[in-house]
N, C-alpha and C positions, 0 to 999 in steps of 0.2 A: 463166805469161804468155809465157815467152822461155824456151828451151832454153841460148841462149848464155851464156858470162860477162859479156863484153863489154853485152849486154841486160840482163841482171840489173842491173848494175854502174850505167847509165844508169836504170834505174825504182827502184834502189835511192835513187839521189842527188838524182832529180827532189823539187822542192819544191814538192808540190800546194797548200801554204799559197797559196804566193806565183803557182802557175799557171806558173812558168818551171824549167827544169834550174837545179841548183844553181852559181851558179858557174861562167861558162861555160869560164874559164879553168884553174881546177880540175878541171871534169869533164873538160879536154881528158887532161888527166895521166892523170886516173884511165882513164878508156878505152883510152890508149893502152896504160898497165899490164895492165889485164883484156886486151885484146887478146893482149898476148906472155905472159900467163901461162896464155891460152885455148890458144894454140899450144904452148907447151910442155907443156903437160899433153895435148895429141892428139898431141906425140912429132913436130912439126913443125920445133921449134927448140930448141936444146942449147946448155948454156952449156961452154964453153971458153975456161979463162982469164980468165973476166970480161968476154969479149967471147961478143956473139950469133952461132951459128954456125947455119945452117940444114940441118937433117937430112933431111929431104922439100920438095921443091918443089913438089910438084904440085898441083893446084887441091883445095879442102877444100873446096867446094860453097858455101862463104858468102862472098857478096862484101866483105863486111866484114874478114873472117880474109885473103882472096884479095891484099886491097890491101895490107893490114899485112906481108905475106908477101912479095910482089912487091919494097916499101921494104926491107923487112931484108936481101931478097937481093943487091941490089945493091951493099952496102956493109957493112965489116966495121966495127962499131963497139960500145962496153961498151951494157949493158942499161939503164944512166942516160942514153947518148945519146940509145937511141933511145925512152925512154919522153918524154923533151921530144922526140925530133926530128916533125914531119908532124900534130901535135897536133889542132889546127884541121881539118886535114885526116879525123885519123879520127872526131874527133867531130860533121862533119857526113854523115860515110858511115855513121856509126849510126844517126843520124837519122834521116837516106833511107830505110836499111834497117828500121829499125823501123816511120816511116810506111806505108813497102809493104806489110810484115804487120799495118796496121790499127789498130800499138799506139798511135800517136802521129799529128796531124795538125803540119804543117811549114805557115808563109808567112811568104815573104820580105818584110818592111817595106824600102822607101827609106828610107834613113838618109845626112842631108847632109854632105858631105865626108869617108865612109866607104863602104866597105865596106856591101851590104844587110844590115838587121838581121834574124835570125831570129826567129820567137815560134814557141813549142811548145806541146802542149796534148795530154795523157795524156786517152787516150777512156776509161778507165774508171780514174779517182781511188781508188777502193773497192777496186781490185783492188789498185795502187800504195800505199796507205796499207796491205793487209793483207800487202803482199808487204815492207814496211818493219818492222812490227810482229814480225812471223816472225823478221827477223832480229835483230832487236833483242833478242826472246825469247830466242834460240838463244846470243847473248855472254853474257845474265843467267843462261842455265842452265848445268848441268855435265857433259851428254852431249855426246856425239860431233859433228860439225859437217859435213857435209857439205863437199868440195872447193872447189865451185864458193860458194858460204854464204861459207867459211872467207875465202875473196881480197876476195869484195865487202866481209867484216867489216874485214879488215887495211885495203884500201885505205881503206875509210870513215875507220876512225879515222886513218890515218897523212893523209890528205886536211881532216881534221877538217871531215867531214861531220855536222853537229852532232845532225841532226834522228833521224840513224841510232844515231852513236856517242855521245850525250851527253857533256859532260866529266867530268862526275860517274861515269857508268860506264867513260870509258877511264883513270880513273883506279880505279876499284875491281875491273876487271876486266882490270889491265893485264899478268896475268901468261897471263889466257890470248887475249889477242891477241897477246903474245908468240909466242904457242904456232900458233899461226896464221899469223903470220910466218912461221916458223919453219919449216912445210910449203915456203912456196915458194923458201927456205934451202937444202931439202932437193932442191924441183924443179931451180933454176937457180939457184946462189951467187950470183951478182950480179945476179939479179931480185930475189930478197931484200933486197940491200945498197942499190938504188936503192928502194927500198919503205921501207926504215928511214930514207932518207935525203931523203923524199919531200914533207917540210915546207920542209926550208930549202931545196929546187928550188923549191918553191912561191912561198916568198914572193921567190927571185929573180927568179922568174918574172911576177908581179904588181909587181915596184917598178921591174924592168929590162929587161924584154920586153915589157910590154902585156899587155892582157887576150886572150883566146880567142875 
């Protein structure tokens, strides 16, 4: 459906039960994660020291990656800053970008004394429910996992995206999300370290920032 992580990461999380993304505030997290771990894995961003250092600047042809790229540039901060920092921001620049490739339709609702409210709505359900089932397959099995697979599984379950990761299975399959972790440990040490540590940002983030 999506070549990207960051896409993935969004049709992975969407709750076609409910017709809305999961969580708008959670999925801001998780996007912005798939974003820097999309980038570092095309050898964009380098971790140094635990802080994000940027190793190409130059435009990657997605404007989604382009804007993520452009923020990191600008400022030297660890890989936990900036998976909270611009949250909001990328996860309605996924949106955009996925409505323009057809995969989602976007309208803004008036909402009073707020902010307009977005509603979303996956044009093909069938393809979202079998592209969720896949991975869900792929934590219960014992083969090999794909890259891009590997991030959307980590972050589901470290986001406890429930509908992806059950609890049931990220408890019985918790050595090989581990292990999935663990690749992006290997990508950029402290995109790892804010990924394990990407619960309790969460719930700081829901009782003491607002939602997304």
């Amino acid at each position: 459906m999506t070549d990207t992580l960051y896409g993935r990461m969004y049709l992975a999380a969407y709750d076609t039960d409910a017709g809305a993304p999961y969580d708008r505030t959670r999925a801001g997290f998780l996007l912005r994660a798939a974003s820097l771990a999309e980038l570092a894995y095309l050898g964009r961003l380098a971790d140094t020291s635990g802080e994000v250092a940027v190793a190409d600047p130059g435009s990657t042809g997605d404007p989604v990656l382009d804007l993520v790229l452009s923020r990191v540039g600008a400022h030297r901060r660890t890989w936990k800053a900036w998976v909270r920092g611009d949250r909001r921001e990328t996860l309605d620049a996924v949106e955009d970008r996925l409505a323009a490739l057809g995969l989602i339709t976007v309208e803004e609702r008036p909402a009073f004394a707020r902010a307009a409210r977005r509603e979303v709505a996956v044009r093909d359900a069938a393809g979202v429910r079998a592209l969720q089932a896949r991975l869900t397959a792929l934590l219960r099995g014992s083969g090999p996992v794909e890259a891009y697979d590997a991030v959307v599984l980590a972050l589901a379950a470290a986001g406890r995206v429930r509908h992806l990761v059950p609890s049931a299975d990220a408890r019985a399959h918790r050595g090989r999300l581990d292990a999935m972790t663990g690749r992006l440990d290997a990508l950029a040490p402290g995109l790892g370290r804010a990924v394990r540590s990407l619960g309790t940002t969460l719930v700081a983030a829901q009782g003491g920032m607002g939602g997304g």
